[in-house]
Backbone bond lengths (Angstrom), bond angles and torsions (degrees), N, CA, C in turn:
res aa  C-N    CA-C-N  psi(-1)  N-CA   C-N-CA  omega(-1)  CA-C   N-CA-C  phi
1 X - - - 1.442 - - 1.507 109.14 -
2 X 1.432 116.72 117.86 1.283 119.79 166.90 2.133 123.22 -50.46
3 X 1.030 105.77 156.09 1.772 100.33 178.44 1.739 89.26 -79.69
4 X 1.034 136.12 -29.39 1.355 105.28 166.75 1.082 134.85 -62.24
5 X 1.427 131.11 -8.55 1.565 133.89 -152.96 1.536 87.03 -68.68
6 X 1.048 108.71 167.04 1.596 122.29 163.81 1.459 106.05 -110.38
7 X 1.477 111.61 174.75 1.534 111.29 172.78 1.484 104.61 -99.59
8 X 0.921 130.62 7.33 1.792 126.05 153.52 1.404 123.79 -82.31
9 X 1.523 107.54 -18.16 1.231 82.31 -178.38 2.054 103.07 -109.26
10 X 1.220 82.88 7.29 1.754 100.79 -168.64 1.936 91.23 -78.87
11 X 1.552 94.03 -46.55 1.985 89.69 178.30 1.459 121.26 -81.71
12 X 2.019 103.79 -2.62 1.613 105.91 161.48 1.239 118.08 -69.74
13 X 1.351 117.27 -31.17 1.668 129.62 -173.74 1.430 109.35 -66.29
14 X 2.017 97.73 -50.51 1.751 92.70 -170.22 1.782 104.82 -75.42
15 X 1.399 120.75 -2.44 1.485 105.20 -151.03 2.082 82.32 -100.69
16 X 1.441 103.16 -15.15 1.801 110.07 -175.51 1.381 102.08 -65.43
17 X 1.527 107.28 -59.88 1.494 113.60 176.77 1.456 124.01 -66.32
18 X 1.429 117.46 -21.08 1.419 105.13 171.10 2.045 114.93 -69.58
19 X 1.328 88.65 -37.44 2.192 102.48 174.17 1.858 79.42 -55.43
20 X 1.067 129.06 -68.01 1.450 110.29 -150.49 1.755 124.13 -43.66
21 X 1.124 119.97 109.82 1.751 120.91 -175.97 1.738 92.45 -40.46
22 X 0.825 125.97 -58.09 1.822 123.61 -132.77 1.743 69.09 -78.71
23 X 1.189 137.72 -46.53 1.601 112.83 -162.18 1.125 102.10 -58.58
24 X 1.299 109.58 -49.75 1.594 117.08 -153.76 1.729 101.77 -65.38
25 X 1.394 104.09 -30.53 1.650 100.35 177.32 1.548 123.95 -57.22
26 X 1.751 96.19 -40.48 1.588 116.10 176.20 2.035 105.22 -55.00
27 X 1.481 111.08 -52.51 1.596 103.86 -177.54 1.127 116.74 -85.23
28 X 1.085 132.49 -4.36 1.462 131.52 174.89 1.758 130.09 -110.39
29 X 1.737 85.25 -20.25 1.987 84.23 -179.92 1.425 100.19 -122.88
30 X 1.757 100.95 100.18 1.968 125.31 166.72 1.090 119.51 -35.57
31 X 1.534 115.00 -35.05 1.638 128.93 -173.29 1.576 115.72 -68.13
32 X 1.608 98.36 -38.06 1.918 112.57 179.89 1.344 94.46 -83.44
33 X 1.194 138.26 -55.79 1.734 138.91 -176.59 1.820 102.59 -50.85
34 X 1.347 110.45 -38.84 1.530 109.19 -164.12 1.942 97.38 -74.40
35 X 1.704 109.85 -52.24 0.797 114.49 172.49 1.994 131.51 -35.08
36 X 1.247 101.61 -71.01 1.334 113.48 167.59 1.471 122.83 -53.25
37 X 1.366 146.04 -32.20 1.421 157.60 129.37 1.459 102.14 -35.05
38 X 1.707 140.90 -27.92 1.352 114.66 -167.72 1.527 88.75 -102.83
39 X 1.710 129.06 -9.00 1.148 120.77 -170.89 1.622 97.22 -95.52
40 X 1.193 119.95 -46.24 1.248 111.78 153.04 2.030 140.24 -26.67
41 X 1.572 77.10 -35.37 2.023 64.22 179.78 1.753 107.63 -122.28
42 X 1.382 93.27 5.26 1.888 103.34 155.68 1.913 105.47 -72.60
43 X 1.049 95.32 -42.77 1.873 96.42 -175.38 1.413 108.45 -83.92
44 X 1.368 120.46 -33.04 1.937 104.85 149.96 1.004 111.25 -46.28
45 X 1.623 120.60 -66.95 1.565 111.02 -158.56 1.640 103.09 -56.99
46 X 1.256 137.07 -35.00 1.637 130.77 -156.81 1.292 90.27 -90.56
47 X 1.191 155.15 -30.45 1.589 153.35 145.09 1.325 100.20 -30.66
48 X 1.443 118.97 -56.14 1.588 111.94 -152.17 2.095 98.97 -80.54
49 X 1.207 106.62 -29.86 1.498 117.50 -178.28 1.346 106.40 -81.54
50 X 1.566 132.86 -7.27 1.434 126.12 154.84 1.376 128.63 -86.68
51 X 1.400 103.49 -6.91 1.610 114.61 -158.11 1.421 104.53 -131.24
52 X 1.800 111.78 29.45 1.471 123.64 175.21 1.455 106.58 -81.55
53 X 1.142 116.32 4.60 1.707 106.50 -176.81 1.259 121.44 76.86
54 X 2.148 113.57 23.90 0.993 85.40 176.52 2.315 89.54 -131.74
55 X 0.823 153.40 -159.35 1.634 144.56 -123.00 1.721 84.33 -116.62
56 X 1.535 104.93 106.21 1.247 119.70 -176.49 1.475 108.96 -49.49
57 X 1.495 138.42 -46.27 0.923 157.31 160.15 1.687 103.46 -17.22
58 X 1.592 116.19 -67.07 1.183 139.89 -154.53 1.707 85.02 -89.56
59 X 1.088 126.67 -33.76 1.687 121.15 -156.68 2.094 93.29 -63.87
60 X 1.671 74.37 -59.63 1.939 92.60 178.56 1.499 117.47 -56.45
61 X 1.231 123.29 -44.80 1.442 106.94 168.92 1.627 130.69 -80.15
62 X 1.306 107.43 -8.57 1.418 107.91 171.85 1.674 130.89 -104.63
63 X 1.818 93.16 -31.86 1.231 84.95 -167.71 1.344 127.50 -74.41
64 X 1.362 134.30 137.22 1.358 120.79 176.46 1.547 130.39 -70.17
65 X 1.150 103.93 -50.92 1.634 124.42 158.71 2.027 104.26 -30.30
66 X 1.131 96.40 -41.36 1.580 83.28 -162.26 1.252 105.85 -96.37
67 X 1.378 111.08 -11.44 1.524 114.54 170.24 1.744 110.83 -66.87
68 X 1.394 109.14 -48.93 1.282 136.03 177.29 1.644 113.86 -38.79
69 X 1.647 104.14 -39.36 1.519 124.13 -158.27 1.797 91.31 -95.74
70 X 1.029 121.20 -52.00 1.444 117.11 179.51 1.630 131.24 -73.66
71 X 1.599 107.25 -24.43 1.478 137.18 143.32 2.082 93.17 -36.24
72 X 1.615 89.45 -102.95 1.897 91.45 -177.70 1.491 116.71 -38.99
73 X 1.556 140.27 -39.31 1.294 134.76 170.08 1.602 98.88 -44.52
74 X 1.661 125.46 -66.51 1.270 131.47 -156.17 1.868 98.42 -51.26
75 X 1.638 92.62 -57.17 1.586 91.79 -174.13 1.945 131.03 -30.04
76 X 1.908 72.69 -52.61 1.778 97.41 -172.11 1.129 100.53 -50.80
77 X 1.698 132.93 -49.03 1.231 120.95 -145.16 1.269 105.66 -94.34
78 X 1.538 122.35 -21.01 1.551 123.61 161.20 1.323 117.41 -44.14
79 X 1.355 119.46 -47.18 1.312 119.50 -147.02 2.245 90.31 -88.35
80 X 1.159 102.37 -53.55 1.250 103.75 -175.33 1.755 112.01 -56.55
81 X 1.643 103.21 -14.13 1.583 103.78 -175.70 1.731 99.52 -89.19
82 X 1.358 119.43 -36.05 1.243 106.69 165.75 1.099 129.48 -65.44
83 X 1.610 118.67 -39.42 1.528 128.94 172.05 1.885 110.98 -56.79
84 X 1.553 109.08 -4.60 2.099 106.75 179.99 1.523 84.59 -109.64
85 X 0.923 146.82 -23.30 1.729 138.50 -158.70 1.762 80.69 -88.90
86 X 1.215 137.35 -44.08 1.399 149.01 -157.38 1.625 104.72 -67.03
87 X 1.657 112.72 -15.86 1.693 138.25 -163.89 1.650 78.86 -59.38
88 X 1.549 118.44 128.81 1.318 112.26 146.60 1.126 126.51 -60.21
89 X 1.780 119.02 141.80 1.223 108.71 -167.51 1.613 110.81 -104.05
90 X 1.513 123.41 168.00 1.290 117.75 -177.27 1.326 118.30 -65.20
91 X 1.443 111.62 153.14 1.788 111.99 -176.99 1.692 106.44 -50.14
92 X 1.129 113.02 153.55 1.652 135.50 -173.03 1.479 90.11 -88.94
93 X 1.593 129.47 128.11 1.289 120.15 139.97 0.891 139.34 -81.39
94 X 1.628 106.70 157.90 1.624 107.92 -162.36 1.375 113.57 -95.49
95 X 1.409 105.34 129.59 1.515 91.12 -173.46 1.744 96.10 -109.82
96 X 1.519 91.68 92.78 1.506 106.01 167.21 1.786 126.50 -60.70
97 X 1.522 94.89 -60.15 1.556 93.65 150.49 1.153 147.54 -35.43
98 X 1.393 114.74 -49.97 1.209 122.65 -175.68 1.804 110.61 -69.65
99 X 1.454 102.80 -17.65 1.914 102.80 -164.36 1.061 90.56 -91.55
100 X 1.907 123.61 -38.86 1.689 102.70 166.38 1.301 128.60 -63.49
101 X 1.538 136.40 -25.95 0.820 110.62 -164.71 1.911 102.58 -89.41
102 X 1.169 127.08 -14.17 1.416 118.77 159.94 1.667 102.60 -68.97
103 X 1.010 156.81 -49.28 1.460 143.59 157.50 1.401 120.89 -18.16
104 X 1.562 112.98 -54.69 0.867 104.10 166.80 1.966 143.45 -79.69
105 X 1.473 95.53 -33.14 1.282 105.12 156.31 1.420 113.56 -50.99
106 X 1.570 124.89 -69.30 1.274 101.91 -162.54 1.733 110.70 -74.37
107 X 1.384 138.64 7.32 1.299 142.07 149.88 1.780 112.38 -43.88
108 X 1.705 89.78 -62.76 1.674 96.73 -178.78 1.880 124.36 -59.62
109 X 1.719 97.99 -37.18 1.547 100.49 161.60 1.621 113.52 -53.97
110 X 1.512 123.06 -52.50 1.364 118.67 -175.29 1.244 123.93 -48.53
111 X 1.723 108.30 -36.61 1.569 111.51 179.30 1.937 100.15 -85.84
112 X 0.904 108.05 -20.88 1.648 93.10 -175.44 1.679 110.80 -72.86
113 X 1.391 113.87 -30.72 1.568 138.61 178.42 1.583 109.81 -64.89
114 X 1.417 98.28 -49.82 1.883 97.55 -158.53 1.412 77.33 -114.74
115 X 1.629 94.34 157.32 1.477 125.23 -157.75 1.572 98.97 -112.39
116 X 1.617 115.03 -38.95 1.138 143.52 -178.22 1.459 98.95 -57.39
117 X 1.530 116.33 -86.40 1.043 131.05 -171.84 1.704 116.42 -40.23
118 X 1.157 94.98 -46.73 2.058 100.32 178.80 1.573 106.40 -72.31
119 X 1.139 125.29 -15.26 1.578 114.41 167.03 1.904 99.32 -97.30
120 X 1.076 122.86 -38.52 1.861 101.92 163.32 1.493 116.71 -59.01
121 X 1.142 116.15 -22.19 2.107 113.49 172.37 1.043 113.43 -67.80
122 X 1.729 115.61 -47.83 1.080 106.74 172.48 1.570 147.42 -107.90
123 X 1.502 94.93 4.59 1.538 107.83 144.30 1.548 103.00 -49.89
124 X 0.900 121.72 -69.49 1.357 123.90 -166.23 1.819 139.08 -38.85
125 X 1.635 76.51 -45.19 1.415 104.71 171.23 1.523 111.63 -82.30
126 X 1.100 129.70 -56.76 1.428 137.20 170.79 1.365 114.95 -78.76
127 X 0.923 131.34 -10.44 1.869 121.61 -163.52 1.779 103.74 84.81
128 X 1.727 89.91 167.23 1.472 97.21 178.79 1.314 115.17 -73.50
129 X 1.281 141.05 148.51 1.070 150.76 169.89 1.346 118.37 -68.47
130 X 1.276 140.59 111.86 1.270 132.65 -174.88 1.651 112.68 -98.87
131 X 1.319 102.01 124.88 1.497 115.62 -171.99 1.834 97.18 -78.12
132 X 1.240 109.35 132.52 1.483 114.27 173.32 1.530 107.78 -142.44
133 X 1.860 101.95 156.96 1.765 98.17 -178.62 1.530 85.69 -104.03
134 X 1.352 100.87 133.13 1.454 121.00 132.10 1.123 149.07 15.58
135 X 1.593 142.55 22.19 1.394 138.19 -163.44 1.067 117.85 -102.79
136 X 1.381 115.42 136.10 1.779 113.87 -174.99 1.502 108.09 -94.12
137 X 1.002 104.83 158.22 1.615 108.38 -159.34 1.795 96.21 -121.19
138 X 0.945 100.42 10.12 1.613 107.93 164.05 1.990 125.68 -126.51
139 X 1.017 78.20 150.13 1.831 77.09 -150.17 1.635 87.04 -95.29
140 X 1.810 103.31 138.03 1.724 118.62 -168.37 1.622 107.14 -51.90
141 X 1.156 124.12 -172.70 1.755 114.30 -169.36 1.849 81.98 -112.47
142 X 1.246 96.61 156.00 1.431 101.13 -169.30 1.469 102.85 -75.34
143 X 0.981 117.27 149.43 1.639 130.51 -178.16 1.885 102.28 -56.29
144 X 1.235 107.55 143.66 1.941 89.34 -179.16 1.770 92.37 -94.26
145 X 1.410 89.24 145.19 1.516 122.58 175.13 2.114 104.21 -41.84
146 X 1.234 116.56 119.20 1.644 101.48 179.26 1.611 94.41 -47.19
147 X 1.270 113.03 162.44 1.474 131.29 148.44 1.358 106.98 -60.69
148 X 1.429 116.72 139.20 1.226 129.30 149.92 1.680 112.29 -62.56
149 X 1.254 116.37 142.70 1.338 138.99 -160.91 1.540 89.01 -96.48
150 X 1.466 104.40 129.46 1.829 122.37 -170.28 1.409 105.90 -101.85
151 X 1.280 107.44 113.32 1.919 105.71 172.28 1.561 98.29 -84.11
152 X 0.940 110.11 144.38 1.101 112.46 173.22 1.701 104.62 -152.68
């Protein structure tokens, strides 16, 4: 920690890592802590049984012990790697928005598509449409009389 840090942003860090599952898995579940410490000092000991001074080559193909120690390392770290994947994970957001606005798009494709459907919307919305014929309620102008033909 720098002498500049402040303590706000020092209790943003601890309050980030406490939200984090995998921390919270590390202080709270004994079984993953116990785990990782027994894989931990299986892989000392198989470090310490390669590096006896005697032909690494020969250490690894013969020794049993160290087979034994890297066997239990492998175990430990399986089990503690399944026991962090096991970390509950944070809530999923909902993307409410997003499902309406495909709702609504593919609504608007349906009425642009069907011919059917866009006259049931808007029957619906407006009322039925009433089909009517045509009559004029004014009577045509009378034809004008020919002219009489002028001798002149």
């Amino acid at each position: 920690m720098g002498a500049r840090e402040t303590a706000g942003s020092v209790a943003g860090k601890v309050s980030a890592a406490r939200s984090n599952p995998y921390v919270r898995k590390v202080i709270e579940d004994e079984e993953f802590r116990a785990n990782v410490l027994a894989a931990l000092a299986a892989a000392r000991s198989a470090y310490g049984r390669v590096n006896n001074g005697k032909a690494p080559t020969k250490v690894l193909m013969e020794d049993k012990k160290l087979h034994r120690d890297l066997k239990q390392a492998a175990e430990s770290l399986r089990t503690a790697a399944e026991s962090l994947r096991a970390a509950p994970n944070p809530p999923k957001k909902r993307h409410r928005g997003r499902m309406l606005l495909i709702i609504i798009l593919s609504f608007g494709i349906a009425l642009t598509v069907s011919e059917g459907l866009r006259t049931k919307v808007l029957d619906a919305l407006f009322g039925k449409e009433e089909e009517f014929d045509y009559t004029s309620t004014t009577a045509p102008d009378p034809a004008p009389a020919p002219e009489p033909a002028s001798t002149t």
